[in-house]
Every structure is written in structure tokens, then in C-alpha cells.
N, C-alpha and C positions, 0 to 999 in steps of 0.2 A: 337467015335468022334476023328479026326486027332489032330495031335499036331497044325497044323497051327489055323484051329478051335477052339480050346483053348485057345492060346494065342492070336489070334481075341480077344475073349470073354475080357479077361483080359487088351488088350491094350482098348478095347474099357470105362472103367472104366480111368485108367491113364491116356492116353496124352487129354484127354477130359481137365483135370487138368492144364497141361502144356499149352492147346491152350486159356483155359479162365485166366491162369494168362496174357500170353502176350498179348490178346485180350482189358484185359481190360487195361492195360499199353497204350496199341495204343488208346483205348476210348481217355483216360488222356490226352494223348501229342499231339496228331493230330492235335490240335487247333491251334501248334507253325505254322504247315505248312499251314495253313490256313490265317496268317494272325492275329489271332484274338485274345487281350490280354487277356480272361478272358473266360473259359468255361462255359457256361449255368449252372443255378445250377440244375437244375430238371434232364438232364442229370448226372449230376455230382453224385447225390443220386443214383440215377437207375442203375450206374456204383457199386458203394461201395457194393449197395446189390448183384448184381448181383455175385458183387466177392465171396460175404460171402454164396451164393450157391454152392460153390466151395470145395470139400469134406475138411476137417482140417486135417491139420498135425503133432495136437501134440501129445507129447507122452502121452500114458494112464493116466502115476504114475506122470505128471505135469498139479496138479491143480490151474487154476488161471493162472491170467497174460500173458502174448506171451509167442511164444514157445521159446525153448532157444537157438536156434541160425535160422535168417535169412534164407531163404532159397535161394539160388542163381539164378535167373532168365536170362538168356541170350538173351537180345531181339534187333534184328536187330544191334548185332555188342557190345551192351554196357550191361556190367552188372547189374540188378538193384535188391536191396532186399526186400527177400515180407514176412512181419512175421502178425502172428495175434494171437490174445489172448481175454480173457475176463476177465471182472473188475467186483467189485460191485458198484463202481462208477458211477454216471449217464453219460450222454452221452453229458451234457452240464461240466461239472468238466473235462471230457477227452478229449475235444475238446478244451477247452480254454490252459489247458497242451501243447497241440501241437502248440496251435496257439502261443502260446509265443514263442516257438523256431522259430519261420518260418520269415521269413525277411518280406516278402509284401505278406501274405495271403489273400488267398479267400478262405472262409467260407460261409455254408450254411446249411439250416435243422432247425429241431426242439428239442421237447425235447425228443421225440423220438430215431429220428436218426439223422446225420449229417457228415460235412465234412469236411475236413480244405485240401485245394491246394497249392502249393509252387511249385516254378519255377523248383526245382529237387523232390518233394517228394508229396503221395497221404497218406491220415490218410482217413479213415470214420469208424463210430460205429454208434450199434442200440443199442436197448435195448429190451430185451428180457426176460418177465418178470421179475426175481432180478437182471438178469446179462447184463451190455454190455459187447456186441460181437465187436470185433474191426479186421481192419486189415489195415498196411500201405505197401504201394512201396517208396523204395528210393534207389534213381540215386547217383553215385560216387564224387567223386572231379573232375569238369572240365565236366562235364555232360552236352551236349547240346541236349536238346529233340528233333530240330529244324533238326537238322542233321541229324537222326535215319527215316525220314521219306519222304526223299527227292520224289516231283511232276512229275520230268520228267523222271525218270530212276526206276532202282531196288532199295531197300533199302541192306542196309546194310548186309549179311549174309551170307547164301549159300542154296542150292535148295537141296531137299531129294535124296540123293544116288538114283539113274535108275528111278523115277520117270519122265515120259513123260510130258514137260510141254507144254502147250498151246501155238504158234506162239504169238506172237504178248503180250501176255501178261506182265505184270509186277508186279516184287514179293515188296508186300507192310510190309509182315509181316516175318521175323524168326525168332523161338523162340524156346528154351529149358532149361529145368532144370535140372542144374550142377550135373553130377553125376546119372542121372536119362537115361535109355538107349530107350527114345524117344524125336521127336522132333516134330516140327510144322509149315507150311510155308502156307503165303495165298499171292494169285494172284489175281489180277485186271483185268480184259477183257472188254474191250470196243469196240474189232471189232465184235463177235462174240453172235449173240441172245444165249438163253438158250438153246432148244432144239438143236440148233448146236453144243454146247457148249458139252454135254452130247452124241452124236454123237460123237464128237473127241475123247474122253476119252472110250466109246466104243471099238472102233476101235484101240484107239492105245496104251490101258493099254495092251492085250496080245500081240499085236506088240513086246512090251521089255518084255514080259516072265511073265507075271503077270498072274496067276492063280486065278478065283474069290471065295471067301471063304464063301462070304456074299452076295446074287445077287442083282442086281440095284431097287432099291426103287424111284420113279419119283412123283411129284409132278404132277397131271395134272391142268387143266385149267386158266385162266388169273389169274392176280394180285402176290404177291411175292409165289416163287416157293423153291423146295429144293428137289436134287437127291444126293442120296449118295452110294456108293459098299465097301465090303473092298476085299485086294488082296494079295494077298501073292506071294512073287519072293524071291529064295536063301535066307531062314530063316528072312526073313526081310515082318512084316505084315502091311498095309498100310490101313487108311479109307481116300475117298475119298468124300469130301463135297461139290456138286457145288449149290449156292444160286445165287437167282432173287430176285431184289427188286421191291416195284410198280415202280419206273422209267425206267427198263428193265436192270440196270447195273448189271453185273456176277459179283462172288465171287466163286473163288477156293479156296479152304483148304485143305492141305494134311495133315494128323497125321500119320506119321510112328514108327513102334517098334520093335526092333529086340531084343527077348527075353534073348538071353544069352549073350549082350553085353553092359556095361554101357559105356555112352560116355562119 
């Protein structure tokens, strides 16, 4: 098995991590650009779990409670911190907790699980037999979600080192975590159907020197769709994501990782 194949295998675990934390941050804030004061809460649950799918980062020999320090997420320009832990508390006693710190919350759920929202910061917890599982994000001093996701342009960030991007499109998402030597960027296409889409990318990943490591996997027939490759260029390994919704819009995802360098 090659080295580049190996560290595939490996980044394929990792930035999966990095792209669901900033994924679900963008869930969170998108609303600002939207327009719209108050996220759906049914959403807003589906977000919380979806995170807590997300492998844990804590240490072994700490049981109990968040991990002990924050982990630093860099998403679209602003840093925000994302820690998580578990209580024997129920999930109504840890949610009223937070809700009291939060200026104008939105809160939602059961006794189950639940969630409390604030104009800089996400809390949700379930319960999981004896234990709630919890995890928050939260945005700095001077923190505007609104700005991180701007409609008409790029957002905030910067595009994967030699990675080919699509004409026309516009990067919605960057994202990485501090110290952590991957990162993650998703694109928006609106000129370009699917199978075009896949087509480009084709063609013009060995164009800039990209070697395939992992061959093209394609989604066939109507309704939402999903191809992905990963590549390898100058120690730097790359999985490429392109999704179809039922409305026909593209989504690009890059995750790249370059094994022997932390960023």
C-alpha cells in the first residue's frame, strides 16, 4: 500500500471532523443571511445531534464534564470554540444552566434532548441513558455571524492550496481546526448541472497534477445525487465531494490533508 494511500485512509477519518464541525456552525448562522430572527427548532435539534455524531475529543483519563480546553475552530475568517462533555444531569437542569447566561434565547426540545441559541453561541444535549452528552460553539467578542456568510460574493477565508476551482462558483464555507494539519472549503454552483459538474473536476484535477488515489464513485439516476475521488499532489491528499439536491443546486466540498505538516 503507498504512503499517499495510507494517509487517504487516515485523512479520510479526520477532516470529515473538521468539515462537520464548520458544517454545522454554518447550519447555526445561515439564518443571519437569510434574513430571519429565529431558526426553526426541528432543525435546530437535528443540527445538535448531528454534531454529537462527530467522533469526541476527549481525553481518556477525563471522566465527566467538557473536555478541558475548547477546541479552536476557524470558520470563514472568525474563530469560534467547540467543547463537549457529559453530565449526569438531565438535559432539562443543563439547558436551563445555559439559558440563563444567554441574553434573548431560543430554546427548544424535550426531556430527552434539547437546545438553547444565542446571537454568538449554540449549547444542545441529549441524554443517553444515565448520561447527557452535550456540546457548545461559541463565537468571540464582537462576533457577527451575519458577516461570515456574505450572499453575493466569497465568504470569508481562503481556497485549498492547487486545488482547481470551478468558474463561476462561490466559496460559502472555510473551515479548520487550529493546530490540526487539514482543512475544508465548500462551493456553491449555480451555473453548472451535476453531471457537468463532475465532468470539470474530471478533467481538470490531473490538469494541476493530481493523482487519483481513491477512483470516482457517481451517484446515478434523478433526485439528490453525490460523487466523490480523493487525489493526491506534492504530499498533499485531497477528498473531493460534489452533491445534488432535489432542486438540482451543486455543492463542492474539498477536505484536504497534508500529513506531515500542522497548520
Amino acid at each position: 500500500m503507498t504512503w499517499a494511500r495510507r494517509a487517504w485512509q487516515f485523512a479520510h477519518g479526520r477532516p470529515l471532523r473538521t468539515a462537520a464541525l464548520g458544517l454545522s456552525a454554518t447550519a447555526l448562522l445561515a439564518a443571519a443571511t437569510a434574513g430571519r430572527r429565529e431558526p426553526a427548532p426541528d432543525p435546530m435539534l437535528d443540527l445538535g445531534a448531528e454534531m454529537l455524531r462527530v467522533p469526541e475529543n476527549l481525553d481518556p483519563d477525563h471522566s465527566g464534564g467538557a473536555q478541558p480546553e475548547p477546541e479552536r475552530v476557524l470558520l470563514n475568517g472568525a474563530e469560534l470554540g467547540v467543547s463537549r462533555g457529559r453530565s449526569p444531569r438531565s438535559v432539562g437542569e443543563i439547558l436551563a444552566e445555559e439559558e440563563s447566561s444567554c441574553g434573548t434565547p431560543l430554546r427548544g426540545g424535550d426531556q430527552d434532548r434539547g437546545f438553547v441559541a444565542c446571537p454568538t453561541a449554540y449549547f444542545y444535549a441529549e441524554r443517553r441513558g444515565e448520561t447527557t452528552h452535550f456540546i457548545r460553539l461559541l463565537g468571540g467578542a464582537g462576533f457577527d455571524p451575519g458577516a461570515l456568510f456574505p450572499v453575493d460574493r466569497d465568504a470569508p477565508g481562503r481556497d485549498p492550496d492547487a486545488l482547481p476551482r470551478a468558474p463561476g462558483s462561490r466559496r460559502a464555507v472555510s473551515v479548520r481546526v487550529a493546530g490540526e494539519p487539514y482543512q475544508a472549503a465548500v462551493y456553491l454552483d449555480s451555473e453548472r448541472r451535476f453531471d457537468d459538474l463532475v465532468a470539470y473536476y474530471e478533467s481538470a484535477l490531473p490538469r494541476a497534477g493530481w493523482s487519483v488515489v481513491a477512483p470516482w464513485r457517481v451517484d446515478e439516476g434523478s433526485g439528490p445525487r453525490e460523487a466523490s475521488v480523493a487525489v493526491e499532489r506534492a504530499g498533499v491528499v485531497a477528498l473531493l465531494v460534489l452533491a445534488q439536491d432535489r432542486a438540482g443546486a451543486a455543492t463542492t466540498t474539498f477536505l484536504t490533508m497534508e500529513p506531515n505538516r500542522e497548520q
